[in-house]
C-alpha angles and dihedrals in degrees: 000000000000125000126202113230148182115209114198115206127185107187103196094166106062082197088078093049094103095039086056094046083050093055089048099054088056096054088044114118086052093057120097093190151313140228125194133195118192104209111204101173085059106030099239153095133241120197124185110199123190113204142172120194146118110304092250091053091047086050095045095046088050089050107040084052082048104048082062121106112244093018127092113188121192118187121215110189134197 
């Protein structure tokens, strides 16, 4: 069954910028849309993602962002 989710990313290390926009492609035809807010002040990068999909791709997308050095993901379901 497919869930609905919101994946909060917080990219501190711009040197994992294109392996997060990577990541993303391949998750893209469950992704309903994306938002991202470069944060200057602060050096980082905060991406919102929407996403349905089945539970275990929703899992594997969040941990695969968050295996990555400099990014931290948090997944809020329906």
């Amino acid at each position: 069954m497919d869930r609905v989710a919101l994946i909060g990313i917080i990219v501190q290390d711009i040197r994992a910028v294109e392996e997060v926009n990577l990541i993303l492609s391949q998750f893209g035809r469950y992704i309903i849309g994306r938002m991202g807010l470069p944060y200057r002040k602060r050096s980082l990068n905060i991406i919102s993602i929407a996403i349905d999909a089945p539970q275990d791709i929703i899992s594997s997308l969040s941990g695969k962002l968050g295996m990555l050095d400099g990014v931290s993901a948090k997944t809020l379901y329906s």
